[in-house]
mmCIF file of the C-alpha atoms, coordinates in Angstrom:
data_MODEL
# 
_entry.id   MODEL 
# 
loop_
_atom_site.group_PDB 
_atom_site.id 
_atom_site.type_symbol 
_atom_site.label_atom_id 
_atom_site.label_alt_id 
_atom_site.label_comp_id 
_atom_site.label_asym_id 
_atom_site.label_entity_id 
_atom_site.label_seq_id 
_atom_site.pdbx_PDB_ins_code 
_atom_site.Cartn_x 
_atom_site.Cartn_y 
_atom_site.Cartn_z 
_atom_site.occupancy 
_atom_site.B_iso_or_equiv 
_atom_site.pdbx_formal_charge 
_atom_site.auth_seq_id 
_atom_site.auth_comp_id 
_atom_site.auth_asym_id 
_atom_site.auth_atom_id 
_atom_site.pdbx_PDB_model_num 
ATOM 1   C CA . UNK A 1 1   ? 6.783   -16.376 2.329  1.00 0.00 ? 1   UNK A CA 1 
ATOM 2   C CA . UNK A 1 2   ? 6.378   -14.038 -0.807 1.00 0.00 ? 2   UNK A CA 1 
ATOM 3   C CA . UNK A 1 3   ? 9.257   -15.361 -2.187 1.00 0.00 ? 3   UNK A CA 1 
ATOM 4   C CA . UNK A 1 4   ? 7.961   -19.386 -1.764 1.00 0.00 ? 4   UNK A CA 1 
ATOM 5   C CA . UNK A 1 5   ? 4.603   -18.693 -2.851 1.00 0.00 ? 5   UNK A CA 1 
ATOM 6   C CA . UNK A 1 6   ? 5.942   -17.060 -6.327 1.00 0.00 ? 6   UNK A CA 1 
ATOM 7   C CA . UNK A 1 7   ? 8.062   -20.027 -6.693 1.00 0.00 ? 7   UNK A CA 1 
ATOM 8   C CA . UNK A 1 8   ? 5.211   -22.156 -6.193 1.00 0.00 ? 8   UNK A CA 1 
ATOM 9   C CA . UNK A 1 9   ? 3.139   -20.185 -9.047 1.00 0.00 ? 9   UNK A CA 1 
ATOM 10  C CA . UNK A 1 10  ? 0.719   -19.132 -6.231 1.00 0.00 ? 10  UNK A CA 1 
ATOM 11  C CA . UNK A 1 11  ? 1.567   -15.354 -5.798 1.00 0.00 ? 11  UNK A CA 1 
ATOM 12  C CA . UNK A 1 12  ? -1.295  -13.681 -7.053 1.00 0.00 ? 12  UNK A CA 1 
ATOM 13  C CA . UNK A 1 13  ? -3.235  -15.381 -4.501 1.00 0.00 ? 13  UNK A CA 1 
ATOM 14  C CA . UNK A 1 14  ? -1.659  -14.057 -1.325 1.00 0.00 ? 14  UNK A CA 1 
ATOM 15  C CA . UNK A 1 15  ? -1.243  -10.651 0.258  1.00 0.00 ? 15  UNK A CA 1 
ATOM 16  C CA . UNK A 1 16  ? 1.647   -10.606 2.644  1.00 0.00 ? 16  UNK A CA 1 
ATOM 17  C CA . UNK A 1 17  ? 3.275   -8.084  4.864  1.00 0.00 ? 17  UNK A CA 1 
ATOM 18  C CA . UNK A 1 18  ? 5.604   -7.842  7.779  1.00 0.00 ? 18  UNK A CA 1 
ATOM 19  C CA . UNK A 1 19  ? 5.619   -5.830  10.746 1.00 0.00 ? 19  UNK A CA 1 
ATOM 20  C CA . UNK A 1 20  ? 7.221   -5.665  14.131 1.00 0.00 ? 20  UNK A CA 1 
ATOM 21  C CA . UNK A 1 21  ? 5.299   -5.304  17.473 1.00 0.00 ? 21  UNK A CA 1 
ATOM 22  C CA . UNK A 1 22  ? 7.382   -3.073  19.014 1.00 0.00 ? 22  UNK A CA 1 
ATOM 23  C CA . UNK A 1 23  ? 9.152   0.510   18.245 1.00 0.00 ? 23  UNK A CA 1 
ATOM 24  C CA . UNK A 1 24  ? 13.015  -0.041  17.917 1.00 0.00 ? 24  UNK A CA 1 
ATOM 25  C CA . UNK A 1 25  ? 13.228  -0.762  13.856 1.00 0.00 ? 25  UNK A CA 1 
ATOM 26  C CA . UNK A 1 26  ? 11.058  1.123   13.030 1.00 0.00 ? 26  UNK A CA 1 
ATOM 27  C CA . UNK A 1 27  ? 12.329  2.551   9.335  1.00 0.00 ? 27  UNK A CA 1 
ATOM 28  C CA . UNK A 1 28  ? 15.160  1.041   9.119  1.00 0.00 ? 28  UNK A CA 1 
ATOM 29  C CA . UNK A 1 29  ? 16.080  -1.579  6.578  1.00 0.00 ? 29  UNK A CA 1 
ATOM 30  C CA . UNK A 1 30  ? 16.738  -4.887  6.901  1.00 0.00 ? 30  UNK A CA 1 
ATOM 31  C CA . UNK A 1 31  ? 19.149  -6.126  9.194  1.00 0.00 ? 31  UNK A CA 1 
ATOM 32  C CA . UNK A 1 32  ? 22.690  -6.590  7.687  1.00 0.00 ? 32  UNK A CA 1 
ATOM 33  C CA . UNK A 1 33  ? 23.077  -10.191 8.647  1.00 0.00 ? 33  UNK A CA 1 
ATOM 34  C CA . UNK A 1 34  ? 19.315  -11.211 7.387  1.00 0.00 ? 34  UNK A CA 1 
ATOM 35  C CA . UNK A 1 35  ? 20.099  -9.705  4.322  1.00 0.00 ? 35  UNK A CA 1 
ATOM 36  C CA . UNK A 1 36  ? 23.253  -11.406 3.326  1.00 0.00 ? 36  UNK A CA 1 
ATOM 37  C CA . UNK A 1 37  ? 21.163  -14.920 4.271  1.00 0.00 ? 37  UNK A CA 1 
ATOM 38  C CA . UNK A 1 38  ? 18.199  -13.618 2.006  1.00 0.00 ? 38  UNK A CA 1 
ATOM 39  C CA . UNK A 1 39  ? 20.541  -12.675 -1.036 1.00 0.00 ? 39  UNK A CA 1 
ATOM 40  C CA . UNK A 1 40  ? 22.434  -15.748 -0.959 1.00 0.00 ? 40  UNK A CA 1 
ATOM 41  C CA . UNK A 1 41  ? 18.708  -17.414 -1.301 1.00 0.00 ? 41  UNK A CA 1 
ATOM 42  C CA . UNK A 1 42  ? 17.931  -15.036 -4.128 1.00 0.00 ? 42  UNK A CA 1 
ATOM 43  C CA . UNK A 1 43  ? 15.879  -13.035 -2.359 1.00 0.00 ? 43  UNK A CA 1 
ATOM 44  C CA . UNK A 1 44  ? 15.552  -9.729  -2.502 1.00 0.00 ? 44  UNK A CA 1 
ATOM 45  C CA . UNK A 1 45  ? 15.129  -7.112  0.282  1.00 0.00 ? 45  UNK A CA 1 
ATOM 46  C CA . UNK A 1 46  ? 15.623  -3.347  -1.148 1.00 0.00 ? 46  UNK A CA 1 
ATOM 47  C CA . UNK A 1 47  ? 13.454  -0.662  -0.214 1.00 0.00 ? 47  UNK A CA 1 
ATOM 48  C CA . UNK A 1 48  ? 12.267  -2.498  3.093  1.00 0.00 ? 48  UNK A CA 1 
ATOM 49  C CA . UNK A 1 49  ? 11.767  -0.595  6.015  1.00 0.00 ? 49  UNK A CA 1 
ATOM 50  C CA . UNK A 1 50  ? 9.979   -1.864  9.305  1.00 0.00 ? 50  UNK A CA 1 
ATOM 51  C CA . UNK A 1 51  ? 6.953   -0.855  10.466 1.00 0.00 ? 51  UNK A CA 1 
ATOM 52  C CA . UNK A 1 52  ? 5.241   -1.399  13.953 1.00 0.00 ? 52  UNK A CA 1 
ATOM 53  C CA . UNK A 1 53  ? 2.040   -3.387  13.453 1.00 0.00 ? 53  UNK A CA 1 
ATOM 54  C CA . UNK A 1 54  ? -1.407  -2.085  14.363 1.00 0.00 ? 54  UNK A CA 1 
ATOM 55  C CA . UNK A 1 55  ? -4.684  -2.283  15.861 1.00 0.00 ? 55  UNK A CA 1 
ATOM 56  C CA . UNK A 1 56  ? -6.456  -2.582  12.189 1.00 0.00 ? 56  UNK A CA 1 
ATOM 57  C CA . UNK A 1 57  ? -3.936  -4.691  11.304 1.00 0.00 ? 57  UNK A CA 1 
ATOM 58  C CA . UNK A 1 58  ? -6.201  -7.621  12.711 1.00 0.00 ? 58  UNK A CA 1 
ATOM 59  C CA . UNK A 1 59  ? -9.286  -6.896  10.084 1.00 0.00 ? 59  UNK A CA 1 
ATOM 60  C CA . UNK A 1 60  ? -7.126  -6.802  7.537  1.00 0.00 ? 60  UNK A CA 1 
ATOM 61  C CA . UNK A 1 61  ? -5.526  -10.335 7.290  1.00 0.00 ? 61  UNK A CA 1 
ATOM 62  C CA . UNK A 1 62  ? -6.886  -13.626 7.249  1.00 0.00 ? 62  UNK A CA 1 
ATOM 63  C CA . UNK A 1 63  ? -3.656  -14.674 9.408  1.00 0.00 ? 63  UNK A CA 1 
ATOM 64  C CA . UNK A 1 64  ? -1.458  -13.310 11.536 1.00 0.00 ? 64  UNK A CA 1 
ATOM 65  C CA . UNK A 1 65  ? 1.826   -15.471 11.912 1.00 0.00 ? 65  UNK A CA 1 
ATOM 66  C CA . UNK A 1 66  ? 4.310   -14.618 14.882 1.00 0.00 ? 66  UNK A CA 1 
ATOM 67  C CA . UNK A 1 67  ? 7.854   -15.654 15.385 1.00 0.00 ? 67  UNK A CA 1 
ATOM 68  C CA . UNK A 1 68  ? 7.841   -15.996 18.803 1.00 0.00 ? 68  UNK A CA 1 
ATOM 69  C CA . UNK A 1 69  ? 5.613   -16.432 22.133 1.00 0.00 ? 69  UNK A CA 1 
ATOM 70  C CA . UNK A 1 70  ? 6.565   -12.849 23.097 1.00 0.00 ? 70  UNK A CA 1 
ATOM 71  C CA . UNK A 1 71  ? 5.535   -11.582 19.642 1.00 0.00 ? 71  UNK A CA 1 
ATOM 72  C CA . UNK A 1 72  ? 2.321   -13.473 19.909 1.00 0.00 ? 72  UNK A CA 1 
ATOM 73  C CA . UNK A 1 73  ? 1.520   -12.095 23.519 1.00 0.00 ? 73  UNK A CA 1 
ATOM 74  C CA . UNK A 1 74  ? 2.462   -8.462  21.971 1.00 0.00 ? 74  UNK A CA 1 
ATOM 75  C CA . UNK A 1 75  ? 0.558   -9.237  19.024 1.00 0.00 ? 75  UNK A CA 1 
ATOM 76  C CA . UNK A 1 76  ? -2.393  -9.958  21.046 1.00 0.00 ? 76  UNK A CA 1 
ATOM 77  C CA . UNK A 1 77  ? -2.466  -7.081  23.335 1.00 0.00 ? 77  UNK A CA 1 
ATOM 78  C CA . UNK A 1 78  ? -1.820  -4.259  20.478 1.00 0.00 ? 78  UNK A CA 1 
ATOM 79  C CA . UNK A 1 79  ? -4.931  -6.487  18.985 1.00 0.00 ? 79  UNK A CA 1 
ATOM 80  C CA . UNK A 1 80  ? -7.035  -6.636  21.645 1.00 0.00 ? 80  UNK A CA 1 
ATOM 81  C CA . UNK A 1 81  ? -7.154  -9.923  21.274 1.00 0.00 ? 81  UNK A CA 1 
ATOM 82  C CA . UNK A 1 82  ? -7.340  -12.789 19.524 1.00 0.00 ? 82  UNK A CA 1 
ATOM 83  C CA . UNK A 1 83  ? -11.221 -12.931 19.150 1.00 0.00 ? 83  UNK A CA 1 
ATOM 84  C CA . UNK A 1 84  ? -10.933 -14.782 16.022 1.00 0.00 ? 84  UNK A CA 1 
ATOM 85  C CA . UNK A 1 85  ? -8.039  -16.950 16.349 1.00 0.00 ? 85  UNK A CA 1 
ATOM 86  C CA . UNK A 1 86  ? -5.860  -15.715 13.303 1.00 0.00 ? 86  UNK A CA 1 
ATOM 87  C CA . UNK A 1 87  ? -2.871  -15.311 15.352 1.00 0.00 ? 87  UNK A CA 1 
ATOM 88  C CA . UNK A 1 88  ? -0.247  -18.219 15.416 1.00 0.00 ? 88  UNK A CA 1 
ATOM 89  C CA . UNK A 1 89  ? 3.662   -19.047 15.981 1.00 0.00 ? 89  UNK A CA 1 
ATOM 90  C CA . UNK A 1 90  ? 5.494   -19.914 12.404 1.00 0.00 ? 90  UNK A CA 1 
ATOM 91  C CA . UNK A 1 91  ? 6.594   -22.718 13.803 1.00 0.00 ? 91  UNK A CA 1 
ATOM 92  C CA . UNK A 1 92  ? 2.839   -24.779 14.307 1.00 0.00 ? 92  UNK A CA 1 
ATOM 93  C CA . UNK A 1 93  ? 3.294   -25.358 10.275 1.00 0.00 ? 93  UNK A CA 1 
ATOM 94  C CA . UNK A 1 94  ? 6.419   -26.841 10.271 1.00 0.00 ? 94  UNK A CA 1 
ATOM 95  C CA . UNK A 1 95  ? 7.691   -30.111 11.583 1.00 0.00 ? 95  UNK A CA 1 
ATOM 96  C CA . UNK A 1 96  ? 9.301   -28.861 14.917 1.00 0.00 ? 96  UNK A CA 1 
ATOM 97  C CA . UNK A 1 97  ? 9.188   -29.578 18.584 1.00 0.00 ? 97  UNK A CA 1 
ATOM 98  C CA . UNK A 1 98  ? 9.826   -25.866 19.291 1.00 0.00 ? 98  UNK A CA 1 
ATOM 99  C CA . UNK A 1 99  ? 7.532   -23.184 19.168 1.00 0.00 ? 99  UNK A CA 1 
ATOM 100 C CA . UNK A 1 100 ? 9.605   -20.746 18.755 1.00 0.00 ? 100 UNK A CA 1 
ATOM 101 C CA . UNK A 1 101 ? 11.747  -19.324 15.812 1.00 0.00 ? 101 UNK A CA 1 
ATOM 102 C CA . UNK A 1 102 ? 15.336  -18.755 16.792 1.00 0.00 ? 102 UNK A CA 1 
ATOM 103 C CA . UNK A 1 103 ? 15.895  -15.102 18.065 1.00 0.00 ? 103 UNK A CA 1 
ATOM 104 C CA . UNK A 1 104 ? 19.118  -14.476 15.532 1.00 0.00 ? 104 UNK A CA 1 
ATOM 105 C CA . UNK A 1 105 ? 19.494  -11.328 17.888 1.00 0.00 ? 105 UNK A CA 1 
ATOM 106 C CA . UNK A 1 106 ? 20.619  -13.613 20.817 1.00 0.00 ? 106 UNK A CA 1 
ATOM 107 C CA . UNK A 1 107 ? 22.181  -16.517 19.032 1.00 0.00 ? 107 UNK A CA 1 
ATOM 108 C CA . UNK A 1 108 ? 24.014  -14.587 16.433 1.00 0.00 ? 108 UNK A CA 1 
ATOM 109 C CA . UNK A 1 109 ? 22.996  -17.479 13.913 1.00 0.00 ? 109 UNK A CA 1 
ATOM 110 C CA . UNK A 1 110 ? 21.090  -16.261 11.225 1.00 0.00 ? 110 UNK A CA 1 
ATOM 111 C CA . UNK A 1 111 ? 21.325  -19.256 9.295  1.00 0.00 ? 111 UNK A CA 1 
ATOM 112 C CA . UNK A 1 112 ? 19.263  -21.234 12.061 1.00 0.00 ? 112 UNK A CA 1 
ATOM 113 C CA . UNK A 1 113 ? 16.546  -18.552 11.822 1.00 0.00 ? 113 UNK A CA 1 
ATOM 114 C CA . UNK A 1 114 ? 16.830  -19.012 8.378  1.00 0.00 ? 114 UNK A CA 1 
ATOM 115 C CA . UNK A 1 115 ? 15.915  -22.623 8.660  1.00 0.00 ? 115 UNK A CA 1 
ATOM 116 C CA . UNK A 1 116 ? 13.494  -22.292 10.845 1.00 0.00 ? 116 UNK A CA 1 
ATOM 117 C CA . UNK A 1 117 ? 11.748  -19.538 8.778  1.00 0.00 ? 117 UNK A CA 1 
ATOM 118 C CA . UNK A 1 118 ? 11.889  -21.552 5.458  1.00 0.00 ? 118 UNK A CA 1 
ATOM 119 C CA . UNK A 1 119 ? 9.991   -25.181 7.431  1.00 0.00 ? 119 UNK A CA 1 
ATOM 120 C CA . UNK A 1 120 ? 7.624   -22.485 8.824  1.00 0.00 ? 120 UNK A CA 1 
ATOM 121 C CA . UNK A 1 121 ? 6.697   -20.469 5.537  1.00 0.00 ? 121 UNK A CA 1 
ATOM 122 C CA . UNK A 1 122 ? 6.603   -24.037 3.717  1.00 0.00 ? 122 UNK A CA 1 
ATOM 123 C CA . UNK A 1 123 ? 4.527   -25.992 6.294  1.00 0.00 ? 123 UNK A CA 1 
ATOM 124 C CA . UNK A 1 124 ? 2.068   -22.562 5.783  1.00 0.00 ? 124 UNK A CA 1 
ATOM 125 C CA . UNK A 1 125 ? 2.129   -22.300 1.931  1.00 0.00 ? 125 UNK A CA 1 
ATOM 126 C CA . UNK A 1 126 ? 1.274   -25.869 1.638  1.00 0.00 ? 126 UNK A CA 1 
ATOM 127 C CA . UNK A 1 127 ? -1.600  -25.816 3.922  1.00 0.00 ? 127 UNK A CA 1 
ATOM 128 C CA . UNK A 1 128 ? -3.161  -22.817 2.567  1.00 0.00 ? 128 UNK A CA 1 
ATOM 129 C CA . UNK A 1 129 ? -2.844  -24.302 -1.392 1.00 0.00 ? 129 UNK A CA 1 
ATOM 130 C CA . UNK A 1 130 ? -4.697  -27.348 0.388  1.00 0.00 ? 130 UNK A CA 1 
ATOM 131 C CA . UNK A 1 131 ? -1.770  -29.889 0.109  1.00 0.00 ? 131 UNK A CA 1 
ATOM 132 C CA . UNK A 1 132 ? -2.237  -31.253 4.083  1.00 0.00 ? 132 UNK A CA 1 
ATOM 133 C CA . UNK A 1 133 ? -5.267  -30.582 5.370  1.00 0.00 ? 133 UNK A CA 1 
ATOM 134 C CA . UNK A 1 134 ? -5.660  -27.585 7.643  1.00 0.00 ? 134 UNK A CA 1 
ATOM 135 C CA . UNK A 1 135 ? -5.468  -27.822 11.600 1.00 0.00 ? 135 UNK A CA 1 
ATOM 136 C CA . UNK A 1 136 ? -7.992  -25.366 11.763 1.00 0.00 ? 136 UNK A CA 1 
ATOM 137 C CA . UNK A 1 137 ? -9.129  -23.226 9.062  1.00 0.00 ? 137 UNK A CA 1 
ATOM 138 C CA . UNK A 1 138 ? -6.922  -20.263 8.202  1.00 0.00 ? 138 UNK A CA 1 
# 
């Protein structure tokens, strides 16, 4: 998302992070596999390391965007909620059927993930620099 909204001349206007909602990555860089498919797009991971998302995590951000349904319902209970209605699944801003991203660790295919990353990320940067109007305001 970073790396679309810089290419889009639209950096300075977003804060973005990642985080995981549960323990097991926790400090360790990016995955192997998801960085090859991020360098070969000119993107550049070094000095990531996961963190676990939490509870003031919610007040800070305007959005919270979730790969999955199970991230969403972990999201939501680390959150205490949804009171607010920032949290969403990637894939509501892209043109899919799906709701969910696909899980590279059980399909192996990072470059699906990939896909389904990049629709998601541009569906989102285009309806936050007000090129299709918002579902419901973000």
């Amino acid at each position: 998302m970073r790396h679309l909204a810089q290419s889009a001349g639209a950096g300075g206007q977003f804060y973005i992070e990642s985080a995981a909602v549960t323990d097991e990555e926790i400090g360790n860089p990016v995955y192997p596999p998801a960085r090859k498919i991020l360098a070969q797009n000119g993107i550049s991971c070094d000095g990531k390391r996961a963190r676990k998302t939490a509870p003031s995590d919610y007040g800070k951000f305007d959005l919270i965007v979730c790969m999955d349904s199970d991230n969403l319902r972990r999201a939501r209970a680390i959150y205490g909620g949804d009171p607010l209605g920032k949290i969403r699944l990637l894939l509501e801003f892209a043109d899919s059927k799906r709701t969910d991203v696909a899980d590279p660790w059980y399909t192996g295919d990072f470059s699906e993930t990939w896909s389904d990353v990049l629709a998601g990320c541009g569906g989102l940067l285009k309806r936050c620099l007000g090129a299709e109007p918002p579902a419901r305001a973000i």
